[in-house]
N, C-alpha and C positions, 0 to 999 in steps of 0.2 A: 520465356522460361517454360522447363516441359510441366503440364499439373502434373500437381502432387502426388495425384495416384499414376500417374503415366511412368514416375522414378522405377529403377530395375531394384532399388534401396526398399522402395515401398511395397513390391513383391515380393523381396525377400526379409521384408519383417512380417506381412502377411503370413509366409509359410513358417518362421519362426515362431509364431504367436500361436500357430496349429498346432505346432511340434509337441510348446512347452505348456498350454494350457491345462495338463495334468498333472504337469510335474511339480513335488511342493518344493518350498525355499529348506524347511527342516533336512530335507535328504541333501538339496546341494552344501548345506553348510558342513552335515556328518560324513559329505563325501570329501570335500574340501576344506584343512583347516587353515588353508593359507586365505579361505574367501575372504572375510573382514579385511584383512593386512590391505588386499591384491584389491578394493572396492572401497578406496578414500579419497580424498584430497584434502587440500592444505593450502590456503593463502590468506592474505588480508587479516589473519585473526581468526577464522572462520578454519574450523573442521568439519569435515563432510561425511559422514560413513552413509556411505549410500548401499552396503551389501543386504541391508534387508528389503530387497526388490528382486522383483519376478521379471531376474535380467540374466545372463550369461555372458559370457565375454563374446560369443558371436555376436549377441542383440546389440550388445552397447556398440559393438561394429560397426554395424547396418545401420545405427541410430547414427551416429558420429556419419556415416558415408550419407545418407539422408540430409543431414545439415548441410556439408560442403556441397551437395546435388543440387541443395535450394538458394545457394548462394549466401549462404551466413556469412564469407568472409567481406565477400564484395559489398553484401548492404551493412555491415559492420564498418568499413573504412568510410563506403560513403558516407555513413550518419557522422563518425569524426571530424569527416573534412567538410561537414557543412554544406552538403547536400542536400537538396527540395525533395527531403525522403517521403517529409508527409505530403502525397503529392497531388492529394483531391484539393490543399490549402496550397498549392505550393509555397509550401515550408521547410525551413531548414530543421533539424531535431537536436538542438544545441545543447540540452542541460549538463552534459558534460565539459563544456565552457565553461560555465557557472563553478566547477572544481576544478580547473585545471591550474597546477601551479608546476605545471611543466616549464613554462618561463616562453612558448612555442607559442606562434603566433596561431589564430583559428579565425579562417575567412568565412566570410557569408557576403557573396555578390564582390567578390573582391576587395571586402572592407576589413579590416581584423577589429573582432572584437573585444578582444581582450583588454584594450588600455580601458574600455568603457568597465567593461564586467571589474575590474580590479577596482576603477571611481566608485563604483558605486559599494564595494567590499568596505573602501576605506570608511565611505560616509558611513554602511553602519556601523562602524566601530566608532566611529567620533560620537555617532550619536547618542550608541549605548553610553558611552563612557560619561558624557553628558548629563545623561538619566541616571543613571547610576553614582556618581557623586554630588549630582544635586542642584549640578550647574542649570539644566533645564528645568527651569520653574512655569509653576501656574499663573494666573493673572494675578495671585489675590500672594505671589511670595514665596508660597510653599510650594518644596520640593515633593514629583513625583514619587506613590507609594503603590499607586496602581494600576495594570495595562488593563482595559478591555480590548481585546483582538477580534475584531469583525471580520468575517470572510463564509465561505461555504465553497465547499468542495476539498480542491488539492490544495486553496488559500488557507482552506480551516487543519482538515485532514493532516496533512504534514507537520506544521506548526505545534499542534495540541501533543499529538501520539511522540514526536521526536521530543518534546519537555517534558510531558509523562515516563517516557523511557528513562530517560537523564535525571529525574526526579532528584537523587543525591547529588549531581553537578549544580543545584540550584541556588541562584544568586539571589541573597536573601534582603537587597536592598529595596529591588519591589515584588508586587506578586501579579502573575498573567490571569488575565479568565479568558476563555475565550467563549466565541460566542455563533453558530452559525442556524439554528432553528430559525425558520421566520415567526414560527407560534412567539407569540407575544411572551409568554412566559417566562423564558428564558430569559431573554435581553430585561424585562423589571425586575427579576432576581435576583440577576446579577448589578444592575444598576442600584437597586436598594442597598447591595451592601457596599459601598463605597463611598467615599465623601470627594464631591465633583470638582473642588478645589485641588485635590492631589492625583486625580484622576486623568490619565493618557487614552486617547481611542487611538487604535492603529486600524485604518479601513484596508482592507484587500482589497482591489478589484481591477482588472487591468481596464475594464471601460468604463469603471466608476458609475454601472448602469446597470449589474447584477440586482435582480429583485429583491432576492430576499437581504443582500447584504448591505445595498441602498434603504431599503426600508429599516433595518438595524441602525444604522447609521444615522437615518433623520431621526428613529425612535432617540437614541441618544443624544442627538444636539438637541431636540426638544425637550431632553430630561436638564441638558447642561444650561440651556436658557431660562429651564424653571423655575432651576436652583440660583441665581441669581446672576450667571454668566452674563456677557452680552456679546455680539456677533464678532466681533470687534479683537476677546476674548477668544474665541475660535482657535484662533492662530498656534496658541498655546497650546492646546487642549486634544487638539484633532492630528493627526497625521496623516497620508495616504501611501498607498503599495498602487500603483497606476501608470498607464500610457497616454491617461486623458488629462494633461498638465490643467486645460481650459476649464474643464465640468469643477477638477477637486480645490481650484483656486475660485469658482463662483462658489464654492461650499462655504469658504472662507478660510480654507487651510493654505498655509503658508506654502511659497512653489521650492524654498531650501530643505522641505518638511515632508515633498513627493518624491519618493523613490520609484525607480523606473521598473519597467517589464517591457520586453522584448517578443513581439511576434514567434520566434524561432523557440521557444519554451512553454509547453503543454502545463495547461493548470495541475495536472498530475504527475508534474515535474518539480513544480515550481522553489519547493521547499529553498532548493540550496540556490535561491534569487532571493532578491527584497523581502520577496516572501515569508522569508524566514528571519526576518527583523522581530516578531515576536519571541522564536528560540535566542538569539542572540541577547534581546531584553530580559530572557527568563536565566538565563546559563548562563550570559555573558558572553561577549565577542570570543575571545579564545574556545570556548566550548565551541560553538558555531562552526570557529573556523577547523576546529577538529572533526565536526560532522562533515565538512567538506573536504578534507584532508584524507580521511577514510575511505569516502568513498569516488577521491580520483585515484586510490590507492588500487580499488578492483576496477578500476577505469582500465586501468596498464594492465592486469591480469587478464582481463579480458580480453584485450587487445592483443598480448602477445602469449600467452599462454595454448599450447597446444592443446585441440577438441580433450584426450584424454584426461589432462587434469586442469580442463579449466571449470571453474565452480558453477558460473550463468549458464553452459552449455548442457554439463552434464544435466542442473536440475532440468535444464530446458527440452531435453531430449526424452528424459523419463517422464514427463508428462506427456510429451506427445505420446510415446510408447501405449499410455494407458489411456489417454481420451480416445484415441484412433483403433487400438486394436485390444483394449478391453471394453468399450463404453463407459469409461468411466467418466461421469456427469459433473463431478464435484472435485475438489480437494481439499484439506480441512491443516489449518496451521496450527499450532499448538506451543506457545510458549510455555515453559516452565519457567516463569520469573514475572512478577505482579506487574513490577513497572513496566515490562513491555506488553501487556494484557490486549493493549490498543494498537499494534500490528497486524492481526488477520483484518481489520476493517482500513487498515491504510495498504496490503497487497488485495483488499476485495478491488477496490478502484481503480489503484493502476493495470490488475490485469485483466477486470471484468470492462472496465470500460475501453481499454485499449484493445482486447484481442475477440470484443464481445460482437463480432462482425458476419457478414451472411457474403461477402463479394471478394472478390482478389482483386488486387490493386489493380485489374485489366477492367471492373466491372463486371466479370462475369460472377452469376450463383457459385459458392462453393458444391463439391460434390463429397465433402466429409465434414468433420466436426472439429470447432476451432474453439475457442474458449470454454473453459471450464465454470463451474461455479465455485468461488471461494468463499470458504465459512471458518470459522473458529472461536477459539475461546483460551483462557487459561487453563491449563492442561489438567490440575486437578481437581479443578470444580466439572470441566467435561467428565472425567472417568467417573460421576455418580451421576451422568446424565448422557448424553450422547454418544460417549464413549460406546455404549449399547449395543448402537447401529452399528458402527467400526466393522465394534468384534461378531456380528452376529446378524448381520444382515446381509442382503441379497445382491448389493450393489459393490465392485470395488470403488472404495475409495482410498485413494493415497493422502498420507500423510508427514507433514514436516513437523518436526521435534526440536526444541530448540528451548538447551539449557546454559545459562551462564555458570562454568567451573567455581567461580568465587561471588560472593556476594558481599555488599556492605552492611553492618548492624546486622546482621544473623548468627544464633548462633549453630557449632556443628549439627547437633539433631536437626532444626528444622530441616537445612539444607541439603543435609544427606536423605530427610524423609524424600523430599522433594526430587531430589537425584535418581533414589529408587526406584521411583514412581516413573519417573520419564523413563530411564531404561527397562522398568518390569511390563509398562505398557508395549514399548517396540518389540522386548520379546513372546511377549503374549500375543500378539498381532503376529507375529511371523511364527511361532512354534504352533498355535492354539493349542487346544485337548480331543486326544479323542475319543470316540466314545467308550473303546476299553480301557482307558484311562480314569473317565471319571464313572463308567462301571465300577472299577477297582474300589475309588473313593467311597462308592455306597456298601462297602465291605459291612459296616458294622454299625450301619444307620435301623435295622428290625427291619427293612422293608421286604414283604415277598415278592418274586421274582418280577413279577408282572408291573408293578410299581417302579422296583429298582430300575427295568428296560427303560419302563418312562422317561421318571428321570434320567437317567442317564444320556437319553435322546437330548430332554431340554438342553443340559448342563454341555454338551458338545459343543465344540469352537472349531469350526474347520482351520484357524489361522491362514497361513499363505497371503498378509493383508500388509501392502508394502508398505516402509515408513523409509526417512532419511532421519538422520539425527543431526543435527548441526549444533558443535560447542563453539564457546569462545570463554577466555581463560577471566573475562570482567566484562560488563557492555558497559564501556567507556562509549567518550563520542566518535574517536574513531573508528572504531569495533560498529556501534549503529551505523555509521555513514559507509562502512565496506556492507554490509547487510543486506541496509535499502537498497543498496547499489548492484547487489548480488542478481537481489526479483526486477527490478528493471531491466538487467542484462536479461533475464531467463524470457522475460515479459517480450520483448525485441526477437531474442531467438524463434522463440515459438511463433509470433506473427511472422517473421520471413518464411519461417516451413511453411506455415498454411497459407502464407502467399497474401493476407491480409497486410491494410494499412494502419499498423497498430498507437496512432497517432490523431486521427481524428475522431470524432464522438458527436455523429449526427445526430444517434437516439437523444443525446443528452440534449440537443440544439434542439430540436421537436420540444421536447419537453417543456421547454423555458418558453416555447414560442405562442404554444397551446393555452400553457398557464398565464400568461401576461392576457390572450386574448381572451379566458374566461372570467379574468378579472373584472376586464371591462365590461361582459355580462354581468357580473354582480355588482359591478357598482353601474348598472343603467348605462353604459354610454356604448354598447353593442346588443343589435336585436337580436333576441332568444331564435328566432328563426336561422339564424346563422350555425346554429350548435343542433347536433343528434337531438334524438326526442328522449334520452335515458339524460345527457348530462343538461338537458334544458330543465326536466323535471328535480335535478339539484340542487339547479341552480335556484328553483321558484323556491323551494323546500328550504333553504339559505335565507335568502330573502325573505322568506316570509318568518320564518325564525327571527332573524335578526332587526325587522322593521317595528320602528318606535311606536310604543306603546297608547 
């Protein structure tokens, strides 16, 4: 493949980006009133207006011709058909299996996987239903009332934010907590409030050897044996999400009780796997299978929708546009709707960890900039906070908008405040003020002249600050499951441009590897000599804190 800056696409968005780096968005909209109409799409539930961006119909060209230069379509089928796309793991990239209710077979090594992926569909549906009317009891009789869900990462991540969203879909036979801090805190907080008799764990882990989520995990058997369990009891009580049938059956959990995970599905995938046996326990199988149903729905979109109006490509395109040829460092997501509050931190992982990369799948250094940093919040607690920076700081950043049309239990004012607010923000961001504008405003404020310039100075907003806004008419489960599915396509696109392997996560592998080995410096069974002389002084400072009195 040629790099990415060697494209004749990437020279001419270079000299594009020259052209228009003056030109504001105000004038092209007052020059064009077909922009908005001519700068949309439309699938899955999803509306797009992507016109408030510092694009033209040449740029979105050159963007669109850059994808096809980089191979978007070819790494696109091969991830379908089950290709060793992640290829430092030689791994297939399946999660799209996981939704597929095309009825089409999907090989990896020649096997299809699918009768397995649909087995194990079924089992959690037998099993909700189980837990749900009552039929899986505890040792002591009583019917399940409450899930603790252990995991960390894309085990916890997915899980929580996709029941959190769904919040009104929630099935009120039990209630979920979930759980992924290793700080002690959490997991007794949670376990105080629950009585261990009616209480379910569901562990994540596909090696059943995850630190923090193991140590959750014995925390809690040592709570359930406290309270008067016995090993024996277990069986009932515990479930597992795992590849290590051997490790979660010495735990004592039942092997009809472990649901499988598969090599070819990234933890930051995992949601619409076993994985998601918490959503399922929370919503109910039919919600579940709605989350999954959605999002093979922009599975087909993506696949066969043309660069122009497909939804993953466009967002994926206009971010490269602005990491590459504005420096833009960040992006910032912005729900307008409570329950999806917990989205900007489930797209920070999938695309900070996935495109958060320094090499092209050759090994070589890149020689531009590939991942962005993603932040957010709910959209109107930002605007009395960070919103600030947006409008009025040095850096571009882009933002995504995203408001549900209808909501449940609101009434009209809130939702129309709410409405206002999302769209007064995009046009504030794209129109701003300027300074003889809010000169004007100081008309009849007493101030003399000297004053008024001031002010006036502060109160300026250059705007030209690009946003997308994304409706959907309700976030049902299918509406979140075309969504998610949306930034995963976008997340994929973007790593093929920059040429990156947007599928493995060494940094995150170091991490895990560092931390288990300073463990054993804290607990004595590795010499201090072994570690730098800043985290050995830590570790003494730890130790010596924490050594009996």
């Amino acid at each position: 493949m040629t790099d990415l800056t060697h494209q004749p696409a990437w020279a001419k968005l270079q000299a594009l980006a020259s052209e228009i780096k003056d030109a504001h968005m105000r004038d092209w909209f007052a020059a064009d009133p077909s922009r908005a109409e001519k700068m949309q799409a439309e699938a899955c539930g999803l509306f797009v207006d992507y016109s408030k961006n510092r694009v033209n119909d040449e740029v979105m060209a050159a963007l669109f011709d850059l994808a096809k230069a980089q191979g978007v379509e070819h790494h696109r089928e091969a991830m379908f058909g089950g290709k060793a796309i992640n290829t430092t793991e030689n791994r297939a990239v399946l999660h799209t299996a996981l939704r597929n209710f095309s009825g089409e077979p999907v090989m990896v090594d020649g096997e299809d996987v699918m009768p397995e992926v649909l087995a194990t569909l079924e089992k959690i549906k037998a099993f909700t239903a189980s837990v749900h009317s009552g039929e899986h009891k505890g040792y002591t009789g009583k019917a399940v009332k409450q899930i603790v869900a252990i995991g960390i990462g894309g085990s916890f991540l997915g899980p929580k934010i996709m029941t959190e969203a769904l919040k009104p879909h929630t099935h009120h036979a039990v209630k979920v907590h979930f759980v992924a801090n290793v700080d002690g805190c959490h997991i007794h907080d949670v376990l105080a409030s629950v009585d261990h008799e009616e209480t379910l764990v569901v562990m994540s882990s596909k090696s059943f050897s995850t630190q923090e989520t193991l140590q959750n995990t014995l925390t809690a058997k040592a709570w359930f044996l406290g309270q008067g369990g016995k090993q024996e009891d277990i069986a009932k009580h515990f479930v597992a999400v795992s590849s290590n049938v051997k490790a979660a059956t010495e735990f004592g959990i039942a092997e009809e009780n472990i649901f499988p995970m598969w090599d070819w599905v990234g933890g930051r995938y995992s949601l619409w796997s076993a994985i998601g046996l918490p959503i399922s326990l929370a919503l109910g199988f039919d919600n579940f299978k709605g989350l999954l149903e959605g999002a093979h729905d922009m599975d087909k979109h993506f696949r066969d929708a043309p660069f122009e109006s497909n939804l993953p490509v466009i967002l994926a395109v206009l971010g490269v546009w602005y990491r590459n040829f504005f420096d833009a460092q960040s992006h910032v997501m912005l729900p307008y709707y409570h329950y999806l509050r917990g989205l900007p931190a489930y797209v920070q992982q999938l695309d900070m960890e996935s495109n958060g990369k320094q090499v092209t799948q050759n090994g070589d250094v890149v020689d531009w900039q590939t991942g962005p940093i993603i932040w957010g919040s709910e959209g109107t607690n930002g605007q009395h906070s960070f919103h600030q920076l947006i409008h009025q700081g040095t850096s571009v950043i882009p933002a995504d908008f995203m408001l549900p049309l209808n909501v449940p239990n609101q009434n009209d004012t809130h939702h129309a405040m709410l409405a206002s607010n999302c769209f007064g923000q995009t046009q504030a961001l794209m129109q701003g003020k300027t300074f003889d504008e809010c000169y004007a405003d100081l008309s009849d404020k007493g101030l003399d002249e000297d004053a008024r310039n001031a002010l006036a100075q502060h109160k300026t907003m250059p705007g030209n600050k690009p946003s997308n806004t994304i409706l959907f008419d309700s976030l049902t489960p299918q509406t979140l499951g075309a969504l998610v599915a949306m930034y995963e396509h976008k997340v994929f696109v973007q790593g093929v441009i920059w040429q990156v392997n947007s599928f493995d996560q060494w940094g995150v592998e170091l991490g895990k590897v560092l931390g288990n080995q300073v463990l054993d410096g804290i607990q004595g069974k590795a010499e201090s000599e072994s570690f730098d002389a800043s985290t050995q002084h830590l570790i003494r400072r730890f130790r010596n804190a924490n050594a009996p009195s």
